[in-house]
ZAROPA-736586 format. One record per residue (C-alpha): z, x, y; residue number from 0. Coordinates in nm, 3 decimals, m for minus. Each point is the difference from the previous one (the first is absolute). Layout:
BEGIN
Z|X|Y|NUM
...
This chain:
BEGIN
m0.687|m1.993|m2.316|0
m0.337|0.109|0.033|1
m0.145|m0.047|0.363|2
m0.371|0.038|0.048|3
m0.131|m0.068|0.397|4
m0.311|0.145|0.066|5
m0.111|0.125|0.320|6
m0.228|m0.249|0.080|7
0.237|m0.290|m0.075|8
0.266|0.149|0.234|9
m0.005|m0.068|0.361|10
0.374|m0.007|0.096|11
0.252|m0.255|0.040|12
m0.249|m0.272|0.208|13
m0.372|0.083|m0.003|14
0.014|m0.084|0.420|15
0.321|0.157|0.096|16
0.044|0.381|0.131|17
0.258|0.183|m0.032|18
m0.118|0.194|0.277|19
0.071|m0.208|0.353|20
m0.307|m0.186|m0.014|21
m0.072|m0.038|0.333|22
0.329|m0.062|0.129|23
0.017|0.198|0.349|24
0.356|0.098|0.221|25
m0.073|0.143|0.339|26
0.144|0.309|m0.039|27
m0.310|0.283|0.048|28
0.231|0.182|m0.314|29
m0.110|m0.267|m0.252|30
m0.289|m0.171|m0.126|31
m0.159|m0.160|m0.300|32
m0.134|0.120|m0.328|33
m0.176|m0.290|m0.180|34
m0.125|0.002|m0.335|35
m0.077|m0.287|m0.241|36
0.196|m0.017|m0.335|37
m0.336|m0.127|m0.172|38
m0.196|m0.316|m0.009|39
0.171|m0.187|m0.308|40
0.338|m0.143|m0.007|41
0.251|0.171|m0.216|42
0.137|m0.022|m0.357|43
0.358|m0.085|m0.063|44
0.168|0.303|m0.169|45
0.273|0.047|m0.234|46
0.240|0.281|m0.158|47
0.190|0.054|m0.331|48
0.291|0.088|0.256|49
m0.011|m0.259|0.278|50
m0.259|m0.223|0.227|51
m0.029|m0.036|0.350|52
m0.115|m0.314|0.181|53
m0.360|0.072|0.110|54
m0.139|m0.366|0.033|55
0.287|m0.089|0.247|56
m0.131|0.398|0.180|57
m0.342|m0.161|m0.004|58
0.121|m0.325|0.119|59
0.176|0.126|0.295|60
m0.301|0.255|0.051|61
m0.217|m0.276|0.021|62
0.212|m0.196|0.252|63
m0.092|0.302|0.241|64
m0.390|0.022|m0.069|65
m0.130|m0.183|0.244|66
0.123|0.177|0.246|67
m0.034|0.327|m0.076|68
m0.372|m0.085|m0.069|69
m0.059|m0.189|0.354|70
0.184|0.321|0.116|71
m0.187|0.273|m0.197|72
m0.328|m0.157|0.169|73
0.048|0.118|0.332|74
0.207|0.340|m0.064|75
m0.318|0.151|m0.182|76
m0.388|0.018|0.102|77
m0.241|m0.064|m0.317|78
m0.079|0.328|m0.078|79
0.431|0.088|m0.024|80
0.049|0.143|0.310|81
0.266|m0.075|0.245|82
m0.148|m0.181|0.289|83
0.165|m0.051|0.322|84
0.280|m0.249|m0.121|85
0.186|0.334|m0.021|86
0.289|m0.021|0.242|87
m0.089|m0.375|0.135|88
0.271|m0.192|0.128|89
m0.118|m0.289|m0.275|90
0.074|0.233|m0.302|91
0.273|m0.174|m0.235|92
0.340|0.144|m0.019|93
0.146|0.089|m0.331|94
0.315|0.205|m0.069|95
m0.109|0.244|m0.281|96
0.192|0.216|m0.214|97
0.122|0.324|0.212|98
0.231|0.144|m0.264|99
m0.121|0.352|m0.121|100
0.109|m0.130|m0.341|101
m0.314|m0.269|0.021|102
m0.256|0.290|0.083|103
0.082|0.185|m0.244|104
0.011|m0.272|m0.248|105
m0.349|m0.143|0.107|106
m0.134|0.363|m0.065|107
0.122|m0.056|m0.363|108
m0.212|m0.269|m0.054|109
m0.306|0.101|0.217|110
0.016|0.286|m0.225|111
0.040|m0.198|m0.324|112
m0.299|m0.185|0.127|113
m0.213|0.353|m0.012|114
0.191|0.093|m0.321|115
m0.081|m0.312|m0.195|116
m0.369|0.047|0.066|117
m0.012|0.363|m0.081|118
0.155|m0.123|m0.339|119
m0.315|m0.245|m0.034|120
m0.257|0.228|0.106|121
0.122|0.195|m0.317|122
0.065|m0.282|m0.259|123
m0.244|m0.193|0.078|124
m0.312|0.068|0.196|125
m0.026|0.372|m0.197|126
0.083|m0.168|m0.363|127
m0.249|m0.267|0.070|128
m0.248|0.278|0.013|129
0.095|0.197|m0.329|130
m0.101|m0.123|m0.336|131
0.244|m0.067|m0.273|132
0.006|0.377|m0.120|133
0.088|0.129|0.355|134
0.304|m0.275|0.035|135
0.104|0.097|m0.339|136
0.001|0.354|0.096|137
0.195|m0.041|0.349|138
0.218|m0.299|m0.192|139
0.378|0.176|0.159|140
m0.172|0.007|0.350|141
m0.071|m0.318|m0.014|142
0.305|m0.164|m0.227|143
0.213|0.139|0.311|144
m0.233|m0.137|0.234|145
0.066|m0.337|m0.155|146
0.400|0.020|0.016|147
m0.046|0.114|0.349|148
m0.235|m0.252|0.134|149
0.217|m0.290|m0.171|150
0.294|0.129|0.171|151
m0.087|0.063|0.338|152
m0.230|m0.349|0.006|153
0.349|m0.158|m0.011|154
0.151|0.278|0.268|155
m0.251|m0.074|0.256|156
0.084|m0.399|m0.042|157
0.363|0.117|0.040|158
m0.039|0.198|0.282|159
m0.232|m0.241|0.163|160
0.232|m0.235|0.021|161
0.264|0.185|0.119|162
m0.185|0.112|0.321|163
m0.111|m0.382|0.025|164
0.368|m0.093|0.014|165
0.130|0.306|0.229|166
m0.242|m0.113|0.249|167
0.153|m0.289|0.121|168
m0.052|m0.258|m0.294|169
0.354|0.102|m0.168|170
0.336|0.061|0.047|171
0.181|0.335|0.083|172
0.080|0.078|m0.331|173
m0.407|0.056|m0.054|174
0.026|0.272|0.248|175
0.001|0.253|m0.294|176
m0.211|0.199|m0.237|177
0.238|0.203|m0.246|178
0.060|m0.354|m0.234|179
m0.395|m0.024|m0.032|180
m0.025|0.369|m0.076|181
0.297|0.007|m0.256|182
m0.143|m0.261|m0.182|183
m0.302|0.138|m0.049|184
0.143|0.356|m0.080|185
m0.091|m0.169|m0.361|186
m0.275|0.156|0.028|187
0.112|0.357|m0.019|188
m0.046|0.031|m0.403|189
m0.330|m0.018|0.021|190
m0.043|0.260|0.258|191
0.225|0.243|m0.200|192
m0.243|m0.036|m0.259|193
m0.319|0.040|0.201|194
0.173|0.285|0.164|195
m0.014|0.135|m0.349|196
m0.340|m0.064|m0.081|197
m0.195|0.028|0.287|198
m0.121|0.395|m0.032|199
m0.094|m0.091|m0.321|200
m0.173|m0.288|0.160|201
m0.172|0.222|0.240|202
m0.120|0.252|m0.230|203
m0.176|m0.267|m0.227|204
m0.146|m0.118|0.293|205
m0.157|0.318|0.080|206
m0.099|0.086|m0.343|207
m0.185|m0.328|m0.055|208
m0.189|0.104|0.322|209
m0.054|0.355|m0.079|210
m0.080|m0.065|m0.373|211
m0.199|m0.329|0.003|212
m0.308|m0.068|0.250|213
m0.008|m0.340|m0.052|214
0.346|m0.032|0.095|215
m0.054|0.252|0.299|216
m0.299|m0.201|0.149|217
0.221|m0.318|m0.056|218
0.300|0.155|0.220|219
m0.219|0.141|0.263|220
m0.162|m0.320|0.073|221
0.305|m0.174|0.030|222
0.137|0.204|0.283|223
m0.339|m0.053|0.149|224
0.115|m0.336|0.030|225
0.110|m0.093|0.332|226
0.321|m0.199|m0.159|227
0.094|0.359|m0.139|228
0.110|0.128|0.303|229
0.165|0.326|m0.139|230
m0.081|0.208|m0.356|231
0.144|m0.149|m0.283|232
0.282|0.282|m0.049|233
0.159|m0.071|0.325|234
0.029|m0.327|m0.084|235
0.131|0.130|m0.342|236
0.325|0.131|0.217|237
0.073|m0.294|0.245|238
0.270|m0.124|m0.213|239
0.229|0.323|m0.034|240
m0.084|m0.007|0.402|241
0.080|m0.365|0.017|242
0.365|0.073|m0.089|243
0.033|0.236|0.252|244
m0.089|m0.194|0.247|245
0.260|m0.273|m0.121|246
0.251|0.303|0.066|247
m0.106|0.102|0.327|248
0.052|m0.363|0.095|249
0.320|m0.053|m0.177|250
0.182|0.319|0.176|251
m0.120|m0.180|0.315|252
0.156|m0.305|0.004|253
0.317|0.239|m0.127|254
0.025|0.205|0.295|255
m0.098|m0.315|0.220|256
0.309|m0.233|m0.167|257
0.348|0.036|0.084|258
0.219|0.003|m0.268|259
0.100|m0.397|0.017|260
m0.372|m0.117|0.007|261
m0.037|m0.256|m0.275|262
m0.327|0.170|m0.077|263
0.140|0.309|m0.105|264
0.155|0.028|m0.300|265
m0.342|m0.193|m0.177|266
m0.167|0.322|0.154|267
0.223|0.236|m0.077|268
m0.031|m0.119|m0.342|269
m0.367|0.007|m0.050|270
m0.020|0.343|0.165|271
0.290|0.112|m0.278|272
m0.263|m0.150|m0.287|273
m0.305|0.125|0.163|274
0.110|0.375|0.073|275
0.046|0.039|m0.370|276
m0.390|m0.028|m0.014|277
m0.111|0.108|0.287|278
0.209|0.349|m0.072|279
m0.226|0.002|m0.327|280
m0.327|m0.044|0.222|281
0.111|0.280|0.235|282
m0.006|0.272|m0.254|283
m0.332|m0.093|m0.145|284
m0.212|m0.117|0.293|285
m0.126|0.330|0.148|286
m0.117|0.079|m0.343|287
m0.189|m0.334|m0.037|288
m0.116|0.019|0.382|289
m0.147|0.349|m0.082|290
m0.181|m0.085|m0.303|291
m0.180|m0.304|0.139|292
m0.085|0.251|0.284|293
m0.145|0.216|m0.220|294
m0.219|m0.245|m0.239|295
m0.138|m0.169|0.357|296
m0.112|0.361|0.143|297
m0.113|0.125|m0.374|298
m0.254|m0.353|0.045|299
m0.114|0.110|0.355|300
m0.031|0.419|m0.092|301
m0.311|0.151|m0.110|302
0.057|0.358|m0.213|303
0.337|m0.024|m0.122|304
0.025|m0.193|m0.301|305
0.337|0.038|m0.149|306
0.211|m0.098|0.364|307
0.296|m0.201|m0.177|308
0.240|0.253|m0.180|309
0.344|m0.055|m0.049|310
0.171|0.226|0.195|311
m0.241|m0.015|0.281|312
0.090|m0.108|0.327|313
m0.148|m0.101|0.321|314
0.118|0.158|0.258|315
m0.192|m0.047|0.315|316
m0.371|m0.112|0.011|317
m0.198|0.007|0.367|318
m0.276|0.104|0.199|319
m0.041|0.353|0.113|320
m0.306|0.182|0.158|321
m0.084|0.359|m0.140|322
m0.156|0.276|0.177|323
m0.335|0.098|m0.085|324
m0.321|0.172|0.095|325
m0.116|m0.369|0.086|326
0.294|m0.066|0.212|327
0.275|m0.244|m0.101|328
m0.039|m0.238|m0.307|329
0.202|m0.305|m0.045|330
0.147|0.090|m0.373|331
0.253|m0.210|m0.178|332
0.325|0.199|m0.188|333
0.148|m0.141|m0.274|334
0.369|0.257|m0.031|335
0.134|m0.064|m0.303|336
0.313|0.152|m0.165|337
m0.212|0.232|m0.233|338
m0.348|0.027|0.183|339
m0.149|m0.066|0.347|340
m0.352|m0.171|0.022|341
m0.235|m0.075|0.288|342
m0.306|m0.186|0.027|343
m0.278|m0.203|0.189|344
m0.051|m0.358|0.004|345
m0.348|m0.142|m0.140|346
m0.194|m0.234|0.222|347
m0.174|m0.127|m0.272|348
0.231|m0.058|m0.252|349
0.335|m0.009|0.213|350
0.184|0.202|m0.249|351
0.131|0.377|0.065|352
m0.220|0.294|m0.169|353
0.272|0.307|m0.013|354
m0.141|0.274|0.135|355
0.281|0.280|m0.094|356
0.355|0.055|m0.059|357
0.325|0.262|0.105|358
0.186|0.102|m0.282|359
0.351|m0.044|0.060|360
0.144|0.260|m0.205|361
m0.129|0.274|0.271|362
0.007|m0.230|0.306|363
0.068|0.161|0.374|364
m0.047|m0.159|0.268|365
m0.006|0.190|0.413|366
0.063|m0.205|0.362|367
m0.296|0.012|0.193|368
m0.073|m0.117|0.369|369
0.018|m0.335|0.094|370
0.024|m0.264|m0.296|371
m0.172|0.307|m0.246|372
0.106|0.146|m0.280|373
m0.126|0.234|m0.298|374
0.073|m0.063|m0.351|375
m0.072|0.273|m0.236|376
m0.045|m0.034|m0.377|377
m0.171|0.244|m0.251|378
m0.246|0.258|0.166|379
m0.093|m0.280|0.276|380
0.150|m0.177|0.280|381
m0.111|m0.337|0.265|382
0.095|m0.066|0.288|383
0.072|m0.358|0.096|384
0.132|m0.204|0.309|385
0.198|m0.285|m0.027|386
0.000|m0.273|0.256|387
0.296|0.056|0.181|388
0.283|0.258|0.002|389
0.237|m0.227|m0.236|390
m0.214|m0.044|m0.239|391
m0.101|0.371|0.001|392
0.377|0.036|m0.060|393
0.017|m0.213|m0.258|394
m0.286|0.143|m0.173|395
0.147|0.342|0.029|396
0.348|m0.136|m0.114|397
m0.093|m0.150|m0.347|398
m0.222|0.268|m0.048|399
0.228|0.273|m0.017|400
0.233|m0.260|m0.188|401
m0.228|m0.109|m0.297|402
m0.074|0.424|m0.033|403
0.319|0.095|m0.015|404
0.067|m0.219|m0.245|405
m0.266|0.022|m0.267|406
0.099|0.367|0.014|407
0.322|m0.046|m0.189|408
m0.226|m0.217|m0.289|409
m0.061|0.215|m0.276|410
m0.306|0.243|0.007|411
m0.320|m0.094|m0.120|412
m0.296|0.263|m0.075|413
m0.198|m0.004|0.294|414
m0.346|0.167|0.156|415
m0.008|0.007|0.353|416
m0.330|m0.163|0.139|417
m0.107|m0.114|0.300|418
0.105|m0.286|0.191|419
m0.376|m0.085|0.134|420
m0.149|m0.203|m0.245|421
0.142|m0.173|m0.274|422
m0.111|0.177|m0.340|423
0.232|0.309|0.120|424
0.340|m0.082|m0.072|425
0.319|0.186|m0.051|426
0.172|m0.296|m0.193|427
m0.278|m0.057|m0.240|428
m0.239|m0.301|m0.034|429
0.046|m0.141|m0.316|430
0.407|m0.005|0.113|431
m0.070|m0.183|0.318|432
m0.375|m0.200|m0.029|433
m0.174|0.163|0.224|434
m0.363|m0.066|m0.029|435
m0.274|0.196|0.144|436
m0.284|m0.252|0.171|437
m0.342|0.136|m0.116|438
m0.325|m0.253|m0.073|439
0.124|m0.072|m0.377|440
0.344|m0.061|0.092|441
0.013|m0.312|0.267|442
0.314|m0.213|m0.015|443
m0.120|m0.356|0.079|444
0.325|m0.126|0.096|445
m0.069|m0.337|0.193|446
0.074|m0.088|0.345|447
0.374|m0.053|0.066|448
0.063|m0.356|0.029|449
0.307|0.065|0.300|450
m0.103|0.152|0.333|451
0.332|m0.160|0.125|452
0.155|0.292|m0.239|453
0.167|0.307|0.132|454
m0.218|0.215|m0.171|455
m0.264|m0.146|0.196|456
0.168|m0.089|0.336|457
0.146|0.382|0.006|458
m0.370|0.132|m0.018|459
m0.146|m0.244|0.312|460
0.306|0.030|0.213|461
0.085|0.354|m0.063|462
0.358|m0.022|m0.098|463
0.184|0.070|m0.226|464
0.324|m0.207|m0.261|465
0.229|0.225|m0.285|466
0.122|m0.183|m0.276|467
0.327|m0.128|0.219|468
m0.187|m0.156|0.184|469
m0.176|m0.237|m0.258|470
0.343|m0.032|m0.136|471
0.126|m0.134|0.340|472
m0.250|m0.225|0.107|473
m0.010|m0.181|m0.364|474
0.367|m0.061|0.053|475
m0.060|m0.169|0.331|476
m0.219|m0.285|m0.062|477
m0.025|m0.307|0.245|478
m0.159|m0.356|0.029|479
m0.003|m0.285|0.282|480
m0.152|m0.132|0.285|481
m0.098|0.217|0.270|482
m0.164|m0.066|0.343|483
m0.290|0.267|0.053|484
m0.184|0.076|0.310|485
m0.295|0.239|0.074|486
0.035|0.224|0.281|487
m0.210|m0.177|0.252|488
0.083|m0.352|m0.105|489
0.184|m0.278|0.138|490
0.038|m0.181|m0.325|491
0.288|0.038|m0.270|492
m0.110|m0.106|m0.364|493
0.212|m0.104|m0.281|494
m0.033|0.199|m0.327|495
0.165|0.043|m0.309|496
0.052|0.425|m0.008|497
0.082|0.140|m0.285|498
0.102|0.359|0.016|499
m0.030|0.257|m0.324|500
m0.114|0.343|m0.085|501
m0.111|0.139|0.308|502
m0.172|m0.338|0.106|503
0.002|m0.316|0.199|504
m0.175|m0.317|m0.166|505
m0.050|m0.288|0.204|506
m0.059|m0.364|m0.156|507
0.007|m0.371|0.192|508
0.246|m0.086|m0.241|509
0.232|0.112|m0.275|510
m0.215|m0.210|m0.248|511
m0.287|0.159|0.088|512
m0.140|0.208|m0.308|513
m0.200|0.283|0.198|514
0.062|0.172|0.327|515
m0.206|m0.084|0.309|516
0.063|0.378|0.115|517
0.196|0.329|m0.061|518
0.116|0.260|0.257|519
0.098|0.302|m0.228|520
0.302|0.184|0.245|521
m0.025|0.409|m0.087|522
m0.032|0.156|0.303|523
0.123|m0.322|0.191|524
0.260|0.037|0.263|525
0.293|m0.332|0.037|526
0.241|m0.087|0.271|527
0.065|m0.260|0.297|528
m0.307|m0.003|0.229|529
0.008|0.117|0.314|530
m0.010|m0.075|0.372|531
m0.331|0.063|0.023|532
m0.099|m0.209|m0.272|533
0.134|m0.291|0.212|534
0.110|m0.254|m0.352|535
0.187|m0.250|0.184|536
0.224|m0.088|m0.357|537
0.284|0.087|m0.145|538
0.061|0.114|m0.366|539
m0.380|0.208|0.005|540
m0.107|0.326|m0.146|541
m0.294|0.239|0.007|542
m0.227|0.098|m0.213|543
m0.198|0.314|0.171|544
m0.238|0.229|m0.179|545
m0.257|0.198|0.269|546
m0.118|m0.255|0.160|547
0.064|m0.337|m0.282|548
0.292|m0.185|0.179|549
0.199|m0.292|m0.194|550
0.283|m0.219|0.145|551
0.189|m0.204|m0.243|552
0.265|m0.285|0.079|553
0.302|m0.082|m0.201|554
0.191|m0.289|0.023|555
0.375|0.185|0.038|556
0.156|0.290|0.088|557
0.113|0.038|m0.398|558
m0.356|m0.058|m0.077|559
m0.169|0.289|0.253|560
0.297|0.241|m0.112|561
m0.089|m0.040|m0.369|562
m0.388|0.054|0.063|563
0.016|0.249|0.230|564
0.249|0.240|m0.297|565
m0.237|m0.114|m0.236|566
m0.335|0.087|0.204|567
0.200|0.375|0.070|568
0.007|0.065|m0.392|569
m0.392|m0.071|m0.007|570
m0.107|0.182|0.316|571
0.272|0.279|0.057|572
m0.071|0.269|m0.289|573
0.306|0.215|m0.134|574
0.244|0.190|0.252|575
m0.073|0.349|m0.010|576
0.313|0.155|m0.134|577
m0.046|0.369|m0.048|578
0.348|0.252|m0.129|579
0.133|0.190|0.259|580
């Protein structure tokens, strides 16, 4: 049965309920609310080839509730969101809440599928609203899988909706579960198998319509100018082969959380047996796909180097480094990839990266120095750059030596050994790698790159540095949901909707909200519990620290801090250093 539910007709299961606790305090300092409206309309009824559930008697009983949990809501919030001194009164209501792990983990599902569904949007519909028939025509599989996708998981969210509405009090104990909503939907999983199979192919047409066609490449660009496209397009291309990963992660959760006569378990043992099938498929071909979105967003911010994207090349590490010179040190940004090493220096004009030389790999040596120095010779030359502390020197040093070693055993090319200092001296060869000399006849007017939140970009300001792992890591842990967040020297905790992906936290009064009010990208950022001196008089709160930027977030659980805090580590901790003995 065809389903079509836009995103502007769905607002959950009552346009006035939350799932979310609406202002429904205990007076326990380890708990308090996150509100957040379902929407302004009332809800459609909804029904499946395979079954219905009752929503108007959900919305009835929802309703029953409302007037209390508005009257309520009034005085747990100041206007502007932020939680006033009702905190901790000895008037706030009392309300047993969920306190299972199970239901944390459960509500992250569909905080998640929240985030998910609108990625899907921003993609299917905002950016094909802006292409002309030709263009649609053109990107017709993206967007015939966007379709399936979006009709499916329109219905999921209802179903998993629901399900938290019930678990929270308004059902029996038999809605205290998950894995039947998730089997059910495992439907699904066709579809993915076949996007799984298309989406390179996907990816390459999208960068050869933007390469290729001006028109189309001025279209794209100003679409991720657009607030509402809050990361580049290919990103967004990948969030479903992510998506299922996440479902795992959850899924062997709940597994190692049941015991083996919870009534909840064999449902999710199930879906995890369907799912792994897939998910074993997407595990084989992600770094590949992660790699070559990498290198098609830091081909559109580079300056020099025209022919990036190759087939068998690989990021390896990209980061800031200063080099030694007559001048004294110069912030430089290295590019090491598995058949060349690049470094350059970031425009303030045009915001993109002019290369300024290169190492050749093939003859690559690299020598300790003191403190976080080291030398790394190539051809006739060598530079001398620091790094900005001793790990990352190691790291550096590490992968070097790595990616040398192992172009050596790659067949032999003909080579001229050149010089490593400017760029029209190479030992690989120019036409074999696009290297382009700058002179005044030859200016590549690459425009100004539409994502400062980027790594590229948030390497370069903060001085770090993220390998390929990395970006595979933090894609696979993504998070949504209400946070509390407090400034360093404020009193007063305000309620956002954080999402957390690529490097980056974007905050939003709401999960309906189309554009982000702020972003705090986390390279270099430090996470943990805060600390005595900090004096946060909560429970369940981490910190944010970078120099002197201090964050405190609230959660509402235990389950809830634990699962942001592993999350935060995979977007602020880089790789372990693991050097051979």
């Amino acid at each position: 049965m065809a389903i079509k539910i836009m995103l502007d007709e769905y607002n959950g299961i009552n346009g006035n309920v939350s799932l979310d606790r609406r202002s429904e305090w205990v007076q326990s300092p380890n708990r308090y609310e996150l509100s957040g409206s379902l929407g302004s309309s009332g809800g459609s009824t909804l029904s499946r080839e395979n079954g219905t559930y009752d929503v108007n008697q959900a919305e009835r009983n929802a309703r029953n509730n409302q007037e209390n949990i508005v009257n309520n809501n009034n005085h747990s919030l100041t206007s502007n969101g932020t939680l006033g001194s009702q905190d901790g009164m000895d008037t706030a209501r009392k309300k047993k809440w969920p306190t299972d792990k199970s239901y944390f983990w459960a509500k992250e599902i569909l905080m998640t599928e929240r985030t998910y569904k609108k990625d899907l949007d921003i993609i299917n519909n905002w950016f094909r609203e802006e292409l002309c028939p030709e263009d649609i025509e053109n990107l017709q599989p993206l967007f015939q899988h966007f379709d399936l996708m979006i009709q499916h998981h329109s219905v999921f969210l209802r179903d998993l909706e629901h399900r938290i509405l019930l678990w929270e009090g308004r059902g029996s104990h038999e809605a205290h579960r998950i894995g039947d909503v998730m089997l059910k939907n495992m439907v699904v999983l066709p579809v993915y198998e076949e996007y799984i199979e298309a989406h390179m192919e996907i990816l390459q047409r999208l960068n050869d319509l933007y390469e290729n066609d001006e028109r189309f490449q001025s279209i794209y660009r100003e679409f991720e100018q657009q607030k509402t496209c809050y990361l580049p397009i290919l990103y967004l291309i990948l969030k479903p082969l992510y998506r299922l990963l996440h479902y795992q992660k959850i899924l062997e959760l709940l597994l190692e959380y049941y015991d083996e006569n919870h009534f909840d378990r064999t449902d999710c043992q199930g879906t995890l047996v369907m799912l792994s099938r897939t998910t074993d498929v997407v595990r084989k071909l992600i770094a590949e796909s992660e790699n070559y979105v990498l290198l098609c967003e830091i081909q559109r911010d580079l300056n020099g180097f025209d022919t990036l994207i190759q087939s068998d090349r690989r990021l390896v590490r990209q980061g800031c480094l200063l080099k030694h010179s007559k001048r004294g040190l110069q912030q430089r940004m290295f590019f090491l990839f598995t058949d060349i090493l690049l470094y350059a220096s970031k425009s303030p004009v045009t915001q993109t990266f002019k290369v300024l030389g290169h190492v050749p790999l093939r003859s690559l040596l690299t020598e300790n120095s003191e403190h976080n120095a080291f030398i790394i010779f190539g051809g006739q030359r060598s530079i001398t750059v620091s790094a900005g502390t001793t790990a990352e020197k190691l790291l550096w040093l590490d992968e070097l030596q790595k990616v040398a070693a192992n172009i050596k055993h790659k067949p032999q090319t003909n080579l001229t050994i050149g010089s490593i200092k400017n760029c029209s001296s190479s030992e690989e060869g120019l036409d074999t790698y696009g290297l382009m000399p700058h002179n005044g006849n030859n200016t590549n007017t690459r425009a100004q790159s539409p994502r400062n939140n980027t790594a590229l970009h948030v390497c370069w300001h903060r001085g770090v540095t993220v390998s390929l792992e990395d970006h595979l890591r933090a894609s696979e842990n993504q998070i949504s949901g209400y946070l509390l967040r407090k400034f360093k020297n404020s009193s007063g905790w305000q309620k956002l909707w954080v999402v957390l992906t690529s490097f980056c936290l974007y905050f939003y009064k709401n999960y309906q909200d189309e554009s982000a009010l702020a972003s705090l990208p986390l390279l270099g950022y430090s996470v943990g519990p805060p600390g005595v001196q900090d004096a946060v008089q909560k429970e369940f709160v981490f910190k944010l620290s970078f120099k002197n930027h201090t964050y405190f977030f609230r959660t509402e659980s235990e389950t809830t801090y634990n699962r942001w805090l592993h999350v935060l580590k995979s977007a602020t901790q880089m790789q372990d250093l693991k050097l051979k003995k």
